[in-house]
C-alpha positions as protocol buffer text, in pm:
chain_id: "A"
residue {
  index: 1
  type: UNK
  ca { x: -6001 y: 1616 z: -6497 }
}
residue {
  index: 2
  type: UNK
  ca { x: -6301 y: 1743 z: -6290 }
}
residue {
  index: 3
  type: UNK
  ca { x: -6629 y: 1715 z: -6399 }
}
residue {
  index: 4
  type: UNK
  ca { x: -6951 y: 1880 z: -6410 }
}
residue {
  index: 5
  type: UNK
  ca { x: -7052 y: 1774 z: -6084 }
}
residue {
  index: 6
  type: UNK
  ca { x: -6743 y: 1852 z: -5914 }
}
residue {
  index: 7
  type: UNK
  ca { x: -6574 y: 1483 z: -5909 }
}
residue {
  index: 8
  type: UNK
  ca { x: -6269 y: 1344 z: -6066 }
}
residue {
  index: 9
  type: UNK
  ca { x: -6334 y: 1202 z: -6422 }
}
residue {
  index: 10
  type: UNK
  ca { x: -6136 y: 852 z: -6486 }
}
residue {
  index: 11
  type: UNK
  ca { x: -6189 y: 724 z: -6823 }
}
residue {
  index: 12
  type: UNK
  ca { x: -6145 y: 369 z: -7000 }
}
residue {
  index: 13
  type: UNK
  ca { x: -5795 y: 528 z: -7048 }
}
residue {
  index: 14
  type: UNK
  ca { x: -5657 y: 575 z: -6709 }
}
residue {
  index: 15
  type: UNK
  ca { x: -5912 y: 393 z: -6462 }
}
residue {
  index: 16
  type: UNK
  ca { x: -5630 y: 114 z: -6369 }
}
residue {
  index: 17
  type: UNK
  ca { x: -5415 y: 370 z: -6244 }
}
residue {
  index: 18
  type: UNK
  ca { x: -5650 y: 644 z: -6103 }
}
residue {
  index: 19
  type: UNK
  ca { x: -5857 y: 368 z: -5915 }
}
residue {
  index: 20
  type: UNK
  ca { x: -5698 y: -17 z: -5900 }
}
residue {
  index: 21
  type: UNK
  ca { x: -5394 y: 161 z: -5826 }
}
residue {
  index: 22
  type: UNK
  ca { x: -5503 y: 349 z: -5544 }
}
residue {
  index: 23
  type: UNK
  ca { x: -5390 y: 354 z: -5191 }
}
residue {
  index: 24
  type: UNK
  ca { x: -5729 y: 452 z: -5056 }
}
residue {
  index: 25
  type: UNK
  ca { x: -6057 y: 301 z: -5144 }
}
residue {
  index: 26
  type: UNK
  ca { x: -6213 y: 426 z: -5416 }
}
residue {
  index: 27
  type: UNK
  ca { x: -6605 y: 494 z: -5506 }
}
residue {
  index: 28
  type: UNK
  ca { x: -6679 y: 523 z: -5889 }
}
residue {
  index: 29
  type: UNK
  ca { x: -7018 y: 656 z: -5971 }
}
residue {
  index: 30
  type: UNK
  ca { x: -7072 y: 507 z: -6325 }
}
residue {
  index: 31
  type: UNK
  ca { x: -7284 y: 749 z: -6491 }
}
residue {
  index: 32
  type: UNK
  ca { x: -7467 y: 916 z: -6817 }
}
residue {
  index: 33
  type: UNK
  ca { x: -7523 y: 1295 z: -6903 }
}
residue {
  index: 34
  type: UNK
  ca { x: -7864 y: 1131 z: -6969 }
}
residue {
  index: 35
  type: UNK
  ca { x: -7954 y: 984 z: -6666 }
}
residue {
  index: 36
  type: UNK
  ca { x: -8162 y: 1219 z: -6390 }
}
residue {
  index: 37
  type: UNK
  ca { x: -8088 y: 999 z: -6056 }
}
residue {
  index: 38
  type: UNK
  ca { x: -7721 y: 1041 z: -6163 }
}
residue {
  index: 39
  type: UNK
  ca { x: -7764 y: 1391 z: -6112 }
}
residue {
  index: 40
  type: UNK
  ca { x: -7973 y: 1366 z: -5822 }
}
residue {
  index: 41
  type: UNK
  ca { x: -7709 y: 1203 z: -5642 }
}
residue {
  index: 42
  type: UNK
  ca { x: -7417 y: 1434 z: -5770 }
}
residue {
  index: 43
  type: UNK
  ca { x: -7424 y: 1711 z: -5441 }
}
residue {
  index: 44
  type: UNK
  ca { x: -7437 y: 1391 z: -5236 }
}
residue {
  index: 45
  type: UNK
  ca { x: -7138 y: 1263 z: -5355 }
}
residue {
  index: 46
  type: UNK
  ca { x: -6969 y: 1576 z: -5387 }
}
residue {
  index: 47
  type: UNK
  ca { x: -7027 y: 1674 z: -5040 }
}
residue {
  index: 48
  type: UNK
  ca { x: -6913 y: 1303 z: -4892 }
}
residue {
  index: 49
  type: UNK
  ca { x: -6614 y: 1346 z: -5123 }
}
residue {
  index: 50
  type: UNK
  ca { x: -6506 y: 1680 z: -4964 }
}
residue {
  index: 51
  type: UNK
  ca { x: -6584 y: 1519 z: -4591 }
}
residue {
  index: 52
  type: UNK
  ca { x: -6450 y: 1209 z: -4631 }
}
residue {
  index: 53
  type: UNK
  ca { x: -6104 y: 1273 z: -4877 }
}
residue {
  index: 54
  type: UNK
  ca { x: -5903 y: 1126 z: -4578 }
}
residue {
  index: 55
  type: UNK
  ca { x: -6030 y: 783 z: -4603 }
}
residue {
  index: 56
  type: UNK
  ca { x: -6229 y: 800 z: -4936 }
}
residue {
  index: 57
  type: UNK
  ca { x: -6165 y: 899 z: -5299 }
}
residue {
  index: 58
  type: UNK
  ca { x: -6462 y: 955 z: -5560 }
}
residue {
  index: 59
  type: UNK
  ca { x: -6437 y: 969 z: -5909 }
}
residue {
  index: 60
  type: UNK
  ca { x: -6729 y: 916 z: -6157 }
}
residue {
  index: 61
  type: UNK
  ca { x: -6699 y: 722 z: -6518 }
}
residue {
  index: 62
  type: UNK
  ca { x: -6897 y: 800 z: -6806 }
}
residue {
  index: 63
  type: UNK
  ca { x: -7068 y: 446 z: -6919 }
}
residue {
  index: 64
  type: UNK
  ca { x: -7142 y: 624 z: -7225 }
}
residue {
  index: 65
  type: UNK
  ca { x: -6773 y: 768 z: -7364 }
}
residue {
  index: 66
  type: UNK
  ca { x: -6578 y: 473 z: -7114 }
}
residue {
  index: 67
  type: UNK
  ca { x: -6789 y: 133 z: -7252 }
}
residue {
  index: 68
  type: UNK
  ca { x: -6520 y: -110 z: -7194 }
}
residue {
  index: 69
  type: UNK
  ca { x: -6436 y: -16 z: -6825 }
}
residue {
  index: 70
  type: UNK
  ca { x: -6842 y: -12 z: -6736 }
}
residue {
  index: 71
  type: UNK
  ca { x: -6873 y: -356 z: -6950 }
}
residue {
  index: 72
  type: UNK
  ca { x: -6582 y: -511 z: -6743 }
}
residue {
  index: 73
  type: UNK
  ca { x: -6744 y: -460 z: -6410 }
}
residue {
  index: 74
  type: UNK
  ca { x: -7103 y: -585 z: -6582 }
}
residue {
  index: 75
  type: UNK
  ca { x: -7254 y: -218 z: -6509 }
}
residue {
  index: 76
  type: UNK
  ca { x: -7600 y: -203 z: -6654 }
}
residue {
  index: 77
  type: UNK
  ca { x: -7786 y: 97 z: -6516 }
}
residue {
  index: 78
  type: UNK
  ca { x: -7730 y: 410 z: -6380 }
}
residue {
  index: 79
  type: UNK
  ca { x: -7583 y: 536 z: -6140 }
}
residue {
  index: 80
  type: UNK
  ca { x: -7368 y: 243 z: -6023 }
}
residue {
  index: 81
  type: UNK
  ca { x: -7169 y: 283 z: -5754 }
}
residue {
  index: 82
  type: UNK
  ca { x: -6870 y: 83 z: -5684 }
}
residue {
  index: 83
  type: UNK
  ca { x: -6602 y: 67 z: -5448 }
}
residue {
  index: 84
  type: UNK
  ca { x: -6227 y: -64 z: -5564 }
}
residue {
  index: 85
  type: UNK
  ca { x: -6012 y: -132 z: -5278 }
}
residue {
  index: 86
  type: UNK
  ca { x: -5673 y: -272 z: -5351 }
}
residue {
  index: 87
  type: UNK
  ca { x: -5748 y: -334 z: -5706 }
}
residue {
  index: 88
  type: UNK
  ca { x: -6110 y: -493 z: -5673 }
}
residue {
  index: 89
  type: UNK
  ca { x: -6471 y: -383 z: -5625 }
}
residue {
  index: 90
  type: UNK
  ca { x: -6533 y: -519 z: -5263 }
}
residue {
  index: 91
  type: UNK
  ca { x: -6922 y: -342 z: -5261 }
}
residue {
  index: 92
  type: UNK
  ca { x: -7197 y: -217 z: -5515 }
}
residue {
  index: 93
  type: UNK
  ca { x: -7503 y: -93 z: -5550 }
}
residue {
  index: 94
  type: UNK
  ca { x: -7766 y: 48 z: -5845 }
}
residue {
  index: 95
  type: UNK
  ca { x: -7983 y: 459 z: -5792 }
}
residue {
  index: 96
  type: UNK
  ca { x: -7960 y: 735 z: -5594 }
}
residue {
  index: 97
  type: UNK
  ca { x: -7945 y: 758 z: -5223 }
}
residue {
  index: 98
  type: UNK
  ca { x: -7952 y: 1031 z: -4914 }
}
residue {
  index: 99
  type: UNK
  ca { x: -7611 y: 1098 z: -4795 }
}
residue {
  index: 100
  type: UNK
  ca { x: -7736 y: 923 z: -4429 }
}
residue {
  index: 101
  type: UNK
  ca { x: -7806 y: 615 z: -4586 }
}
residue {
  index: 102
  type: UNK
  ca { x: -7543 y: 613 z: -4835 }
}
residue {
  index: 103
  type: UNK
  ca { x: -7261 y: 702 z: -4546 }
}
residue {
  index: 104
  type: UNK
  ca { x: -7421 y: 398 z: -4373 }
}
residue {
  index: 105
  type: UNK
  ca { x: -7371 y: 156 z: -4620 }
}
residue {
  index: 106
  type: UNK
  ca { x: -7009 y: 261 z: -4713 }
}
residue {
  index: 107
  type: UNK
  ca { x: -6909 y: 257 z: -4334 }
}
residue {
  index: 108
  type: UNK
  ca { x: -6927 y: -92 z: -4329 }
}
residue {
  index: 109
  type: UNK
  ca { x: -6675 y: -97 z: -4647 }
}
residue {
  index: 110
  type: UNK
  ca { x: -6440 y: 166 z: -4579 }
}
């Protein structure tokens, strides 16, 4: 399902197959309707999701309707980003971000 902000919704439901089963890396913005840096960095996600599909999935989780998937991966603010590649989270990091930077930190992942 696509979300508000334009990115692929995984839920506690389906997250092992939309993201640890991947073939590509995946980033999953954990997130809250409540939480304003989550929307702040929405547009910059959404645009480095449309540039970057080739090498790069994004999907975003709701912490707040998806508890046990943002418990499992000890998520405690918002936004978290994460990136699952081959099953595990190989890079993370807590808030909102310009695209420049955040392309530069995911290079060295991806």
């Amino acid at each position: 399902m696509i979300g508000t902000e334009g990115l692929t919704e995984v839920t506690d439901e389906d997250f092992a197959e939309v993201v640890l089963g991947a073939e590509l890396p995946v980033l999953v913005k954990f997130t809250a309707d409540w939480c304003p840096p989550c929307r702040m960095i929405a547009p910059v996600l959404a645009a480095i999701a449309r540039e970057e599909s080739h090498r790069l999935r994004i999907v975003q989780l709701d912490v707040d309707t998806s508890p046990a998937t943002a418990a499992r991966y000890g998520v405690l603010s918002a936004p978290t980003l994460t990136v699952f590649r081959g099953g595990e989270p190989v890079w993370s990091v807590v808030g909102a971000r310009p695209k420049r930077k955040l392309l530069a930190e995911l290079a060295e992942v991806v």
